[in-house]
C-alpha positions as CSV (number, residue, x, y, z in Angstrom):
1,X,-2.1,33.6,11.5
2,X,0.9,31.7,13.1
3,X,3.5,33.7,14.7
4,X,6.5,32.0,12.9
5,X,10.4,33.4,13.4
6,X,12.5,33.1,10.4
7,X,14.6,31.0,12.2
8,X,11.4,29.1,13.3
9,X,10.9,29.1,9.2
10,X,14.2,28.3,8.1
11,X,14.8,25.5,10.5
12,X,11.4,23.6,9.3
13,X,12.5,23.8,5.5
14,X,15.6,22.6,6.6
15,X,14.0,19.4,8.0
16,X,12.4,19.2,5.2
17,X,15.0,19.4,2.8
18,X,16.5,15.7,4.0
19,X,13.3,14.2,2.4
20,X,14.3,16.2,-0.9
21,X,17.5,15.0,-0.7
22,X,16.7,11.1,0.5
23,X,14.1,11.1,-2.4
24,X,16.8,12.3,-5.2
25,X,19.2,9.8,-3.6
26,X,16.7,7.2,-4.2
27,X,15.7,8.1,-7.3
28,X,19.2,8.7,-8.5
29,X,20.3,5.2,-7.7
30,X,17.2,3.6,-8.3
31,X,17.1,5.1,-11.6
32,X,20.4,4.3,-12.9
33,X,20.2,0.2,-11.5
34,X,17.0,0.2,-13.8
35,X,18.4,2.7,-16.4
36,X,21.8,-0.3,-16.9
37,X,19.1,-2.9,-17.7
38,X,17.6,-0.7,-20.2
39,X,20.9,0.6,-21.6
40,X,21.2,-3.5,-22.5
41,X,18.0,-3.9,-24.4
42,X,18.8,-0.8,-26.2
43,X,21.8,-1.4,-27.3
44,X,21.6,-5.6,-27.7
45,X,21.6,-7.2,-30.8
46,X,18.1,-8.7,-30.7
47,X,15.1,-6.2,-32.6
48,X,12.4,-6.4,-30.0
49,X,14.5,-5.7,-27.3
50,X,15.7,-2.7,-28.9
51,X,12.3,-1.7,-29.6
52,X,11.1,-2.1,-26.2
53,X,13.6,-0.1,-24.7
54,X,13.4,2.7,-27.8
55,X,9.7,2.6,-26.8
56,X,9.9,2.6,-23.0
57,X,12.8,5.9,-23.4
58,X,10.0,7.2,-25.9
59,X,7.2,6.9,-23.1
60,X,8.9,8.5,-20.0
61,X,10.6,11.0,-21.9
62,X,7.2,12.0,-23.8
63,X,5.3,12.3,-21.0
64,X,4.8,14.7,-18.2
65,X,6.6,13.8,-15.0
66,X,3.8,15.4,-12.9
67,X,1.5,12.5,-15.0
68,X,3.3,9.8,-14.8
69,X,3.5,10.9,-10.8
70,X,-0.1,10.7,-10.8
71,X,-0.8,7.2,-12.3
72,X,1.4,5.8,-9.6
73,X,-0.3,7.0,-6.9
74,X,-4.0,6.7,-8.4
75,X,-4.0,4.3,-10.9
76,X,-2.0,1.6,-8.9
77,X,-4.3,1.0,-5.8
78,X,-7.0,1.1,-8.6
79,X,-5.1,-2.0,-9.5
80,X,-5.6,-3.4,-6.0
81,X,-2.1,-1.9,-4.9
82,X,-1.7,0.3,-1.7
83,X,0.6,2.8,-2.0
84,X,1.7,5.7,0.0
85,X,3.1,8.7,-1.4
86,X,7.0,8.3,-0.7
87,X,6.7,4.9,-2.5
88,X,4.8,6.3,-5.5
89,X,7.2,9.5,-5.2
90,X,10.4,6.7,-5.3
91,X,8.9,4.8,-8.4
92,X,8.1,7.6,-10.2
93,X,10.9,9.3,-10.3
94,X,12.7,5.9,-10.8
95,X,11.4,5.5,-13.8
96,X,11.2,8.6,-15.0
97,X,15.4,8.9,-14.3
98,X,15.9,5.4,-15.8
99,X,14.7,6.8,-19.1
100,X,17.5,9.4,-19.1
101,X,20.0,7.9,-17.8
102,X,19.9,5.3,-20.0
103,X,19.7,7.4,-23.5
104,X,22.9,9.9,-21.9
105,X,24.7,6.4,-21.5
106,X,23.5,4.6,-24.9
107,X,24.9,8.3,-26.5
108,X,28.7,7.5,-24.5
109,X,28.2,3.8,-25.8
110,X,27.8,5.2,-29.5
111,X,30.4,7.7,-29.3
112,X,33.1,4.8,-29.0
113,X,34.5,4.0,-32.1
114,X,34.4,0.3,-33.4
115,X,37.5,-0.3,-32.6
116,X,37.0,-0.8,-29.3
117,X,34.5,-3.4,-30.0
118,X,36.9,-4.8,-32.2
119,X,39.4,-4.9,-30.0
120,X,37.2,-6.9,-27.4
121,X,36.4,-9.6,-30.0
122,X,40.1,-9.7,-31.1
123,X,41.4,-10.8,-27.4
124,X,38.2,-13.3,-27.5
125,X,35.9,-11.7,-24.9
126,X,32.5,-12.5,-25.2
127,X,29.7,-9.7,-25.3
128,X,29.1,-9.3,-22.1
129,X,32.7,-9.5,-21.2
130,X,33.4,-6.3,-23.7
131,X,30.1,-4.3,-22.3
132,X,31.8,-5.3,-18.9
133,X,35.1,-4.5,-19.1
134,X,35.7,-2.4,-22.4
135,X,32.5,-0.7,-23.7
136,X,30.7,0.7,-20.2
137,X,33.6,2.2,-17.8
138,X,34.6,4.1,-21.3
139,X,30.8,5.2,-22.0
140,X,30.1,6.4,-18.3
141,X,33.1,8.3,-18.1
142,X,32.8,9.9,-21.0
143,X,28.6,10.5,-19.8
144,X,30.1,12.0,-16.1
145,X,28.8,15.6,-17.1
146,X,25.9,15.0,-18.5
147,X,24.5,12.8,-15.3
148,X,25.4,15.2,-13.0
149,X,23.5,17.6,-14.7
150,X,20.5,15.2,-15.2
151,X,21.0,14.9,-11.6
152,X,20.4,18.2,-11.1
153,X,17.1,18.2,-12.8
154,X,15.9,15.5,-10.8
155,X,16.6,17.3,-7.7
156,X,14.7,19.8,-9.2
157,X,12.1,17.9,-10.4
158,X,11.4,16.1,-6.3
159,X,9.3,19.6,-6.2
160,X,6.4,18.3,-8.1
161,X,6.1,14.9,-5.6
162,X,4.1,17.4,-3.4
163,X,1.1,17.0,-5.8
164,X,0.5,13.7,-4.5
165,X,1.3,14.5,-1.2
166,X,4.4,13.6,-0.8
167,X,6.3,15.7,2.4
168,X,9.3,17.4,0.9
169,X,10.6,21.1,0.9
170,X,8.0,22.5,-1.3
171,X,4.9,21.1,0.2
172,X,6.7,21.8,4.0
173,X,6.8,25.6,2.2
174,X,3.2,25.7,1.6
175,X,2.2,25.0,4.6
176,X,4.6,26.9,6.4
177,X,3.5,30.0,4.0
178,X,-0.6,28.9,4.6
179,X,0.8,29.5,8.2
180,X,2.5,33.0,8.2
181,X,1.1,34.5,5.2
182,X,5.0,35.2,4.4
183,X,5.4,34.1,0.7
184,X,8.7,36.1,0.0
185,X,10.1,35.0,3.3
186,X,9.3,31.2,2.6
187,X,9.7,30.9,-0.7
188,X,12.5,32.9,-1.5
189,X,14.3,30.0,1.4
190,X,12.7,27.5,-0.6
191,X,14.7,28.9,-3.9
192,X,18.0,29.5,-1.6
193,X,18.2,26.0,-0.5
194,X,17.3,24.4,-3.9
195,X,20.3,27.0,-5.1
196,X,23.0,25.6,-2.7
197,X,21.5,21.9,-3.6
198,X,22.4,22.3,-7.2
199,X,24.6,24.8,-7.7
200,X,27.7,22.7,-6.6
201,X,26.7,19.8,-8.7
202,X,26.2,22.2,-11.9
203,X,29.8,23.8,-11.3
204,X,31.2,19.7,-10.9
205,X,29.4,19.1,-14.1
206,X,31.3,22.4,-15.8
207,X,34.4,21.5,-14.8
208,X,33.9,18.0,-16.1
209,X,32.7,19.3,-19.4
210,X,36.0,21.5,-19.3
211,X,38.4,18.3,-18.3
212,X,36.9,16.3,-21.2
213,X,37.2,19.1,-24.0
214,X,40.9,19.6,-22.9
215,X,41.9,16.1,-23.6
């Protein structure tokens, strides 16, 4: 067994913790630039592009993360595709977010009465034009809460990239705990830092909740 401090502890999960927060960043963006294009099949005008986008929303959100985690880093060099786990950890994640974000957004888009796409037409803005200007900075604002608590889960969710290897807080924990033999010490960090991660975004999604019921 390792003599390990707890500061010796705490300042390892620390370092850790940028690689959780770098891959939710990543994800988060990543995510929501893919989860826009799938937010315009779903809601185009053309039937197959609907369909594909119901169906891709349908596959990521019907499957387990931890699964889809695993095809990306073992079925894609299978492919002939060399991948190391922060990339399959990124794409994952990516796609797995883009699934969500783009239903919470498709629900703000159908919330807007069609008055507002009237409107667009009326002032002879194209379709593109009324997404642009009219439909989407209505839908997202109205969405705010629910993505920040999405986010949330994703940050959450970074947990299960240690499976494939990937070196964030929890598999930095493990070791550190296959070390020192000090689960309660290590762990019960682990929980404290994932706490102060997300607590502050759940309260900012609260008090957006409240701002949009009081209006």
């Amino acid at each position: 067994m390792i003599e390990f401090t707890f500061w010796d502890i705490l300042r390892n999960l620390i370092f850790a913790t940028r690689w959780t927060v770098l891959l939710s960043i990543a994800a988060f963006v990543g995510g929501g630039i893919v989860g826009i294009a799938i937010l315009f099949l779903r809601i185009s005008k053309g039937k197959w592009k609907r369909r594909f986008a119901s169906g891709y929303i349908a596959l990521f959100q019907g499957t387990p993360l931890l699964m889809q985690l695993f095809l990306m880093f073992f079925g894609l060099p299978m492919l002939g595709f060399r991948i190391e786990p922060w990339t399959a950890a990124v794409l994952g994640l990516t796609f797995f977010a883009s699934a969500y974000l783009a239903e919470i957004w498709r629900g703000g888009v159908d919330a807007l009465p069609r008055g507002q796409w009237d409107a667009g037409a009326s002032l002879g803005l194209h379709y593109v034009q009324e997404l642009r200007l009219i439909i989407l900075p209505q839908a997202f604002a109205i969405t705010r809460a629910p993505v920040v608590g999405f986010l949330v889960q994703l940050i959450k969710a970074t947990a299960l990239t240690s499976i494939i290897g990937f070196e964030e807080l929890l598999r930095t924990s493990n070791a550190i705990n296959n070390a020192t033999f000090e689960p309660f010490t290590v762990y019960g960090l682990v929980a404290v830092i994932f706490f102060v991660l997300c607590y502050p975004l759940t309260q900012y999604a609260r008090s957006l909740e409240a701002r949009a019921a009081a209006r």
